[in-house]
C-alpha positions in Angstrom: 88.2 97.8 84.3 86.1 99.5 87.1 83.1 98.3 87.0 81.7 95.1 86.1 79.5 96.4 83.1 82.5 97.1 81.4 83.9 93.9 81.5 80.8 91.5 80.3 82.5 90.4 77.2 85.4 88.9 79.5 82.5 87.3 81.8 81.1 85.2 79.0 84.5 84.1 78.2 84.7 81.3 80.8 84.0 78.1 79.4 83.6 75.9 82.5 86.3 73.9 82.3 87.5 74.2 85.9 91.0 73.6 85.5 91.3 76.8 87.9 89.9 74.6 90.5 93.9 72.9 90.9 95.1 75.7 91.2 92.7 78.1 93.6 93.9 78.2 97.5 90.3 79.0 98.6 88.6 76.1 97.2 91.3 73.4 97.9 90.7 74.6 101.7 86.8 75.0 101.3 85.8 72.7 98.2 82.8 75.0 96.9 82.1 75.3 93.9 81.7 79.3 94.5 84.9 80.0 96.2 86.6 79.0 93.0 87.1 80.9 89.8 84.3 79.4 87.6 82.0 79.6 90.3 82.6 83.0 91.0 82.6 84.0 87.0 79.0 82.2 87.0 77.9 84.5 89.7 79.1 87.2 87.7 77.8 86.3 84.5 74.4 86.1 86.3 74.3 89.8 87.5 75.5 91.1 83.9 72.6 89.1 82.9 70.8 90.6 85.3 69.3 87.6 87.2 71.1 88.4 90.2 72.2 91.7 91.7 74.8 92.8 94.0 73.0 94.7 96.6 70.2 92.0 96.9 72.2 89.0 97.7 74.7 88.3 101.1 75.3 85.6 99.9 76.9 86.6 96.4 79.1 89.2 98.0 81.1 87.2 100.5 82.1 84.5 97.6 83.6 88.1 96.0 85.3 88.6 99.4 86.6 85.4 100.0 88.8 85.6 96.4 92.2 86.0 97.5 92.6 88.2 94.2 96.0 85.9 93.9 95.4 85.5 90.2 96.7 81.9 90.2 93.6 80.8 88.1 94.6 83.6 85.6 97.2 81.4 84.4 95.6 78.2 84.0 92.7 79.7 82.2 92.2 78.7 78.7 90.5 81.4 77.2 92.3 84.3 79.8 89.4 85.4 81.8 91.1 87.9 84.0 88.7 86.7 86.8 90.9 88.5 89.8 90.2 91.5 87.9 86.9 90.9 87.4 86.0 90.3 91.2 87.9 93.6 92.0 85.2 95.4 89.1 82.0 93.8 91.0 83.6 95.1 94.5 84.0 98.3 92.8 80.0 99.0 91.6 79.0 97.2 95.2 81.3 99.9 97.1 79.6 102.3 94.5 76.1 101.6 95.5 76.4 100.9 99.1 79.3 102.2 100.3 82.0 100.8 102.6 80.9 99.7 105.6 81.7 101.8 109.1 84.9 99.8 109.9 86.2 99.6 106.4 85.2 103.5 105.7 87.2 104.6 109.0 90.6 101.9 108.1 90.9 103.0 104.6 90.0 107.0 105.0 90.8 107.4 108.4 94.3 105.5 109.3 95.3 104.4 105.8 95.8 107.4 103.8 98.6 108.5 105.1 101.8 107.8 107.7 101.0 109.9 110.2 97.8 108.4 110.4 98.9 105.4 111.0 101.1 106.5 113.7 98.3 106.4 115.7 97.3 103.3 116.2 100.8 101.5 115.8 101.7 103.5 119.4 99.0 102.2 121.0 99.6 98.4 119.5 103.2 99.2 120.9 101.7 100.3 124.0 99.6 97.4 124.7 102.3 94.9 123.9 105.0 97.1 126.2 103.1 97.9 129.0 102.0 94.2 129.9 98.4 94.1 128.8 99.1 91.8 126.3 100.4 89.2 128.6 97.4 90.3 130.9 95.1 89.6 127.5 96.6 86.5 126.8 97.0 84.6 130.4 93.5 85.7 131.9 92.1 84.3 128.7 90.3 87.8 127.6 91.4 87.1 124.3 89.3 83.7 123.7 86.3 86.4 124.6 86.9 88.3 122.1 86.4 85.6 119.5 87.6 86.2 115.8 89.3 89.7 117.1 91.7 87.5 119.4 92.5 85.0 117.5 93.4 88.2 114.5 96.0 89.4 117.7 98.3 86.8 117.3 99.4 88.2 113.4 101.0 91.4 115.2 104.6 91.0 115.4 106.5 92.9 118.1 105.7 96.4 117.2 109.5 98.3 116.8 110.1 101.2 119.0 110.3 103.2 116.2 109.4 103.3 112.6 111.9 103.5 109.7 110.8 107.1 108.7 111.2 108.2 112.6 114.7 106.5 112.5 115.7 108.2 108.8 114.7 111.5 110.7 116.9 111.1 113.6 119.7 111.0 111.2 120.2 113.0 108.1 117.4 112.9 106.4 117.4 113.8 102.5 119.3 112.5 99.5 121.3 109.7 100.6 124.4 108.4 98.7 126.5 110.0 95.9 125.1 108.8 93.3 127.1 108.1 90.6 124.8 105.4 89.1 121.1 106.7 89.3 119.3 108.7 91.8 116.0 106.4 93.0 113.2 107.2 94.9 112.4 104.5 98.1 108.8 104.3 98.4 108.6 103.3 102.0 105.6 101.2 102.2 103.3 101.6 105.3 104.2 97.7 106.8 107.9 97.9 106.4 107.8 101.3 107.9 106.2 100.7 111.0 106.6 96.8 111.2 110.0 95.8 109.3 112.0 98.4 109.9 115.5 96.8 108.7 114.1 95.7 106.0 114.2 99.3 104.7 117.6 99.7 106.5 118.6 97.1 104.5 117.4 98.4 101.4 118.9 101.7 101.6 122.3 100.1 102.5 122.4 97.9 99.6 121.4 100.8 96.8 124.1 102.8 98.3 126.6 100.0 98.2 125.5 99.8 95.1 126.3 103.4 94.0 122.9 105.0 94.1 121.5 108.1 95.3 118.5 107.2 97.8 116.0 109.5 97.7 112.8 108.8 100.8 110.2 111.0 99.6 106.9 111.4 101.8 104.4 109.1 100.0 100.9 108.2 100.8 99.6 104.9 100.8 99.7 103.2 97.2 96.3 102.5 97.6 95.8 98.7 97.2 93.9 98.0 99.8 91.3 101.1 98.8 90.8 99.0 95.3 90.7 95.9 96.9 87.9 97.0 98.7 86.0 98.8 95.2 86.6 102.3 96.7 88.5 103.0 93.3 88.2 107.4 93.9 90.1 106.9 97.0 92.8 104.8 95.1 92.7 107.4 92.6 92.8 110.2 94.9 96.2 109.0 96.2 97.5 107.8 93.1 97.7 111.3 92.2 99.0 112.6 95.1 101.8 110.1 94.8 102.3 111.0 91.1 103.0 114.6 92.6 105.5 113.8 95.6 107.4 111.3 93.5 107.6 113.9 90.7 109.0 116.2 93.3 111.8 114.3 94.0 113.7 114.0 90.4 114.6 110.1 90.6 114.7 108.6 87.9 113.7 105.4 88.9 111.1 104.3 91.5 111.8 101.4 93.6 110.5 99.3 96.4 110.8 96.0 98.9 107.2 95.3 98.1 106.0 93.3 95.9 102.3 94.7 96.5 103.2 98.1 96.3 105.7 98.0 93.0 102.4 96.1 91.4 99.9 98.9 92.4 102.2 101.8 91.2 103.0 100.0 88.0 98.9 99.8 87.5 99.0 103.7 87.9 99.1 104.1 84.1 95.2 102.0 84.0 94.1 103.5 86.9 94.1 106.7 85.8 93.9 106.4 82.3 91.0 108.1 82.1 92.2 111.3 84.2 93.1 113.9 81.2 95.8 115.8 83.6 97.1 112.6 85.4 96.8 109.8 82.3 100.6 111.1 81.2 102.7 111.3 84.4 101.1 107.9 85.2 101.6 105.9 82.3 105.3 107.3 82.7 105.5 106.1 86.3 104.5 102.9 85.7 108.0 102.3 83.3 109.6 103.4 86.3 108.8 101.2 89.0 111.1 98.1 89.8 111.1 95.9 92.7 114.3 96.5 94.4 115.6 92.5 93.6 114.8 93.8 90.2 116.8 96.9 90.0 119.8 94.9 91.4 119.1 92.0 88.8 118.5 94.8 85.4 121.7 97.2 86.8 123.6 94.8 87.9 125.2 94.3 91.7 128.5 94.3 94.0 129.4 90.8 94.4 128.3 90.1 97.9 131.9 88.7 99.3 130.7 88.1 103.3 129.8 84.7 104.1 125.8 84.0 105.6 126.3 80.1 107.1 122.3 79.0 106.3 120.1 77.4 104.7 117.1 79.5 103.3 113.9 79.2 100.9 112.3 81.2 98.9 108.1 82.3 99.1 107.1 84.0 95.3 104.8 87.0 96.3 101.6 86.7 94.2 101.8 90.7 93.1 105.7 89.9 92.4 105.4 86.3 90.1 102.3 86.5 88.3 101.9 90.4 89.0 105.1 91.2 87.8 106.8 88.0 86.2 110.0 88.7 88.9 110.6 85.5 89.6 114.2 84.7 88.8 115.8 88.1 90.2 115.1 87.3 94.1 116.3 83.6 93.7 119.7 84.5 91.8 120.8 87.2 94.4 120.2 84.7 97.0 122.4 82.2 95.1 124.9 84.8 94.6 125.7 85.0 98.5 128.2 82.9 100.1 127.7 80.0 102.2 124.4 80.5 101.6 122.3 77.3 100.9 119.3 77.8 98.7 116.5 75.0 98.7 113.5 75.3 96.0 110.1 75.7 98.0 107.2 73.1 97.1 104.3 75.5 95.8 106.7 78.5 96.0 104.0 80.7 94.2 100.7 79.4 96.4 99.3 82.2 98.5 100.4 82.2 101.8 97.0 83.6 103.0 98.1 87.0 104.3 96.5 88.7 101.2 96.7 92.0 102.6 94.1 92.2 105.3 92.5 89.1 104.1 93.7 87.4 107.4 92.1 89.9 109.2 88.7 90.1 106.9 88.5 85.9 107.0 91.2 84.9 110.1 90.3 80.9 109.7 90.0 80.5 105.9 93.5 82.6 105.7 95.0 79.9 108.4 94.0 77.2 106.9 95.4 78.3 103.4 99.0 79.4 105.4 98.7 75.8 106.9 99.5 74.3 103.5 102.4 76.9 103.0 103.9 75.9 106.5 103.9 71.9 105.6 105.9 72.9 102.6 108.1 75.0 104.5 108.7 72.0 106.8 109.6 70.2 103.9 112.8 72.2 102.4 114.2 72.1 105.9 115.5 75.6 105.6 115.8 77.9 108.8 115.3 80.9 106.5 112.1 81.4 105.0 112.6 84.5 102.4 110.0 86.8 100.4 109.9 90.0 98.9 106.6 91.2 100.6 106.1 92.7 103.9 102.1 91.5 103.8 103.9 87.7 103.6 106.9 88.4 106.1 104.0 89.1 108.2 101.7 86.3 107.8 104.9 83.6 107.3 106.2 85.3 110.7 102.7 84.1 112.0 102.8 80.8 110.8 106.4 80.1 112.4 104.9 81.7 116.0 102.0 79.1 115.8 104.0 76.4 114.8 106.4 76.8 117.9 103.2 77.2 119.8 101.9 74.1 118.6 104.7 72.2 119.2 104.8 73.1 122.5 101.5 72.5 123.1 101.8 68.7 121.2 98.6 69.8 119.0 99.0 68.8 115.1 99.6 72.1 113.4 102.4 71.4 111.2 106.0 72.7 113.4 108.6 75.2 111.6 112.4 74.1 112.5 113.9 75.6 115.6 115.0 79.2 115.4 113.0 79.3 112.0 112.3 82.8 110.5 111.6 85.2 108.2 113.1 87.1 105.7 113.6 89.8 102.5 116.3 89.1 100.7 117.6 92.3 100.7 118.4 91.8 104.2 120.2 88.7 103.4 122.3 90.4 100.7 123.1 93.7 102.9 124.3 90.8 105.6 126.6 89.4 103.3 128.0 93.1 102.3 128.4 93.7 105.8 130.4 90.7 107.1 132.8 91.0 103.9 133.4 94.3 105.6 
């Protein structure tokens, strides 16, 4: 659905009962009735009625921003009111008839849309953390004067001195592999690339250990955050010019280490269902795509043989569990690797907060939801706290920085266990394959 029109008959479907109110990380932290699922549906059943309307009310549009679009209330609904779906439809006609605003607009179409976009701004993030104006920022307390904007800082981790595609460049480049299993194309997401770069090592290593042919084609953004934000003919707009570079590269298979982006290629097929020269290829792509825990999991993987001494915990990725229903494949290559203690995570599939930019867009709500995440954490007392999403590495990351913090500061933020950190599973499983030689 892309606008809210279309969707009225699924409006009127809720029934009030507000069993998504267990279940919904922004009104547990915020208790209003509008920052939960019914609320927001009765907001929406309004404008279809037309007593309210998008454009005319503030108010109305930051309860549609503040939904986490986790879909957790999808799956306590009674009647199935697909309300995360919903919200992204009335983000959709207000991006329609307003536009994005100046920030958003420059983000999405202006760094965004492609790699070397982005390029730009990650060097001068790694130049200010290199070159000693961030421990200027942070010890002459210039960032407590920049408010929300330097509390956001803290989120960044250490920026790499490379990215993964710069890296893959420096070496061979191409078709990696020998592939006598499949030949798969890596679609490098934009925060593994430039923020996790061995996670992607890691990836590569462990679909060539695994006998297939690695394929790294140029790809633009998926374009999640472009339909998060209703601009649905950007999302569209790279969509097919992903359809095209994939097609160029004659894998049969698609895969990823992101939860979000496997979810948004898989929704190809509805995005552009409409699009008489695209509708085809996409609906085709969309059988293709697998997560890569998934792939390993359906096809089957080397026993990993190298031994991994720790204790670790497992985070479900909203776009992965209830996106995707992978569940199951992450946990059993974890238990598959030696010496490896698993522990079951309290709440493993409650949004962490990170949301995409959501910790950005709404810094203290997003804490205070990750705050409940940490606790649990705490709880497992694992050292390793794994997830297949580089949106959640990154905001988990930031939890187990301000927990150290506030331990050493003796404030009562809930504390991560010494040396804590943060992990894809991959990486965990390429560990094992390397130390069994």
């Amino acid at each position: 659905m892309k606008s809210l029109s279309q969707a009225a008959e699924q409006v009127v479907r809720c029934n009030k009962c507000g069993f998504c109110q267990e279940v919904c990380p922004t009104y547990k932290v915020t208790g209003q009735e509008f920052a939960v699922a019914r609320g927001r549906n009765r907001l929406m059943r309004l404008v279809v009625d037309g007593r309210l309307t998008l454009e005319g009310d503030p108010e109305l549009k930051e309860y549609l921003y503040t939904c986490l679009l986790c879909g957790a209330c999808t799956v306590v609904c009674p009647p199935g009111v697909p309300t995360d779906r919903l919200v992204a439809a009335a983000r959709a006609d207000l991006t329609r008839g307003r536009g994005l605003p100046f920030l958003y607009r420059t983000a999405l179409h202006g760094v965004l849309r492609s790699p070397r976009r982005l390029a730009v701004p990650i060097m001068l993030l790694r130049l200010y953390q290199n070159s000693g104006l961030r421990w200027v920022a942070r010890h002459t307390g210039l960032l407590n004067l920049l408010g929300t904007l330097g509390q956001v800082e803290g989120i960044l981790p250490g920026i790499p001195p490379s990215s993964l595609r710069a890296r893959l460049a420096a070496r061979a480049g191409g078709a990696r592999g020998a592939a006598p299993r499949k030949r798969v194309a890596y679609f490098l997401g934009c925060v593994t690339d430039n923020l996790f770069p061995p996670v992607g090592e890691a990836v590569i290593g462990v679909l060539e250990r695994n006998g297939y042919q690695v394929v790294v084609p140029e790809n633009l953004c998926c374009g999640v955050a472009h339909r998060a934000y209703g601009d649905v003919a950007a999302a569209e707009e790279l969509a097919r010019q992903n359809l095209a570079v994939l097609a160029g590269t004659g894998a049969e298979l698609v895969v990823t280490d992101c939860a979000t982006c496997a979810h948004t290629l898989r929704e190809y097929g509805d995005l552009l269902a409409d699009d008489p020269h695209h509708a085809a290829a996409a609906a085709e792509l969309s059988g293709k795509v697998r997560e890569v825990s998934q792939l390993l999991v359906e096809e089957g993987f080397a026993d990993p043989r190298g031994a991994v001494e720790e204790t670790v915990t497992y985070h479900d990725p909203c776009h992965l569990g209830r996106g995707m229903g992978v569940r199951a494949q992450p946990r059993q290559i974890l238990r598959s690797i030696p010496g490896l203690e698993f522990r079951e995570l309290p709440e493993a599939d409650w949004c962490c907060g990170g949301a995409g930019s959501y910790n950005v867009t709404h810094h203290e709500l997003s804490v205070r939801i990750l705050e409940r995440k940490m606790e649990n954490f705490r709880q497992t007392g694992a050292r390793l706290l794994a997830t297949s999403c580089p949106s959640c590495l990154l905001q988990l990351g930031f939890g187990l920085r301000r927990g150290e913090l506030a331990a050493r500061a003796g404030v009562g933020v809930p504390v991560a266990q010494s040396g804590a950190r943060v992990v894809h599973p991959v990486q965990l499983l390429w560990q094992s394959y390397r130390n069994g030689g």
